[in-house]
MIDRENSE-582043 format. One line per field, with one value per residue: residue number from 1; residue in one letter; x, y, z of N, C-alpha, C in turn. Coordinates in steps of 0.05 Angstrom, whole numbers, plus 5000, padded with zeros to 4 digits. Example, Ala and Ser with C-alpha at 12.3 -4.5 7.8 and 13.67 -1.06 7.14 Angstrom:
<mardrens>
num = (1/2)
residuo = (A/S)
nx = (5264/5257)
ny = (4886/4955)
nz = (5156/5142)
cax = (5246/5273)
cay = (4910/4979)
caz = (5156/5143)
cx = (5264/5258)
cy = (4934/5001)
cz = (5156/5157)
</mardrens>
This chain:
<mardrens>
num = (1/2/3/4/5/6/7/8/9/10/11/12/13/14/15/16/17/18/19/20/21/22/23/24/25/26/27/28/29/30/31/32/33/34/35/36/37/38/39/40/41/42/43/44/45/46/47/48/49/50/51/52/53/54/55/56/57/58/59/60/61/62/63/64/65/66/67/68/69/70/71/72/73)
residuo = (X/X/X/X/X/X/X/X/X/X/X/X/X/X/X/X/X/X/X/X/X/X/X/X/X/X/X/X/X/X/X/X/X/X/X/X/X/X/X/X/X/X/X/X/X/X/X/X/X/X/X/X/X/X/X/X/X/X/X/X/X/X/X/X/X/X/X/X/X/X/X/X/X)
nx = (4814/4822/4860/4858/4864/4875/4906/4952/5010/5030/5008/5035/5083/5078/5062/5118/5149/5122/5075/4997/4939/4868/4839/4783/4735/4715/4654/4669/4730/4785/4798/4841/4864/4883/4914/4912/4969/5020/5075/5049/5036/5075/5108/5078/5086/5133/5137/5111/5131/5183/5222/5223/5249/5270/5269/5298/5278/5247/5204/5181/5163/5122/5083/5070/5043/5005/4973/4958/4926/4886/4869/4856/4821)
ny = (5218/5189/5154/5141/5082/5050/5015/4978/4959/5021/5004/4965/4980/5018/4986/4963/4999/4998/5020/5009/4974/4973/4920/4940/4920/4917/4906/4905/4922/4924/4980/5008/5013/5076/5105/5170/5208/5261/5236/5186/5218/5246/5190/5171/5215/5210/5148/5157/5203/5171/5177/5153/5089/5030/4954/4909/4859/4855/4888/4847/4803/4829/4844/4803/4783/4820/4812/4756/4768/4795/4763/4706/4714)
nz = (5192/5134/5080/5013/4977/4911/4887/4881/4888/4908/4959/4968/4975/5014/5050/5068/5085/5133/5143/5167/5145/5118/5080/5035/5000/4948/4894/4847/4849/4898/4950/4992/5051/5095/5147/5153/5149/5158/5152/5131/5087/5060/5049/5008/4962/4965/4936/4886/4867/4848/4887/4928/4969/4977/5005/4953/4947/4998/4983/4940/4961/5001/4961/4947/4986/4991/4950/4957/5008/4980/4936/4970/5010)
cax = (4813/4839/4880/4844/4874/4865/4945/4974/5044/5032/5003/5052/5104/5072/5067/5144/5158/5103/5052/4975/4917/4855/4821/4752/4729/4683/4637/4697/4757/4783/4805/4870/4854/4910/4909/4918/4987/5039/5081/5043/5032/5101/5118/5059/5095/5166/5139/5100/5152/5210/5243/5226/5274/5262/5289/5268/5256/5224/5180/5165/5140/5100/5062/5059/5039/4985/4954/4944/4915/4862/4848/4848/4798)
cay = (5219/5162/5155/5117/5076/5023/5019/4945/4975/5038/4992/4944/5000/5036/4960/4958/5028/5002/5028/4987/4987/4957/4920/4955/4899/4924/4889/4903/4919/4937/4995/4992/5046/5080/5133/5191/5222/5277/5219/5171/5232/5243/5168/5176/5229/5192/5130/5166/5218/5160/5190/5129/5071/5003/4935/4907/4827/4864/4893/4837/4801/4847/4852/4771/4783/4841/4790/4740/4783/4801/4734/4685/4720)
caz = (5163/5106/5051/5001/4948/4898/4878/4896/4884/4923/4974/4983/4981/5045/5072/5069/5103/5164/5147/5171/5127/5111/5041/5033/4982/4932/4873/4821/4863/4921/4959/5014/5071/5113/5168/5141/5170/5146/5135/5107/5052/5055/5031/4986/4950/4953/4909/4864/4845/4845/4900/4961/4962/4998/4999/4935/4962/5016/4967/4927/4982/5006/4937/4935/5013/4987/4931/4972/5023/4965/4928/4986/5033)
cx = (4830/4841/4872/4852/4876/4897/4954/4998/5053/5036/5025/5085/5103/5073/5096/5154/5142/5077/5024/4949/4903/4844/4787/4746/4706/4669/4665/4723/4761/4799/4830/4871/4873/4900/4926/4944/5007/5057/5070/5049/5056/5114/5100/5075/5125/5160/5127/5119/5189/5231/5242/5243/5253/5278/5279/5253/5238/5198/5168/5149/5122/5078/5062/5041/4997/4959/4945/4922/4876/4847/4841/4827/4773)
cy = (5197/5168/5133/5101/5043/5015/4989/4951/4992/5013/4974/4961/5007/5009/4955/4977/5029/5013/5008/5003/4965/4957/4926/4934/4912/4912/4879/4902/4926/4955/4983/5025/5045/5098/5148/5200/5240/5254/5200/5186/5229/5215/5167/5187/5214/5173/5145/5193/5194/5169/5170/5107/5049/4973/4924/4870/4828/4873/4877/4819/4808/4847/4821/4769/4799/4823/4770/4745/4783/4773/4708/4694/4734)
cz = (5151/5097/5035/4981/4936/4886/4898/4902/4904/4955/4993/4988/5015/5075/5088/5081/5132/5166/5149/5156/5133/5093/5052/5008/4966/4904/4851/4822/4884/4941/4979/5032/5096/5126/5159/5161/5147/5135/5117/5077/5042/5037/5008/4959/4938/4925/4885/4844/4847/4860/4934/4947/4982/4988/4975/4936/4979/5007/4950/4939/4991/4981/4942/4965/5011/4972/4947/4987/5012/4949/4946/5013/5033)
</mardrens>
């Protein structure tokens, strides 16, 4: 089972905690697909209720790391 999500932010969050995904590219935008796991949810839950931490150069890379990802391929 996957964890489906269109979230750059989320995305590049879960990038920064290890987690491996893949872009599902679609007409308008595009999806970012994880394996479903107790933790993954678990960090899921952290950023979205403001309760995960991370480095935050680590994280902005990752989001300049994530964009790229999406407009150069």
């Amino acid at each position: 089972m996957n964890y489906i999500t269109s979230d750059l932010y989320l995305t590049s969050y879960l990038k920064v905690k290890g987690y491996k995904f893949k872009v599902d590219k679609l007409k308008t935008k595009s999806n970012f697909v994880f394996e479903k796991s107790d933790e993954l949810m678990q960090a899921v839950e952290d950023y979205l209720t403001e309760n995960g931490s991370c480095d935050p150069l680590t994280y902005a890379n990752a989001i300049k790391n994530v964009k790229n990802l999406l407009y150069n391929s």
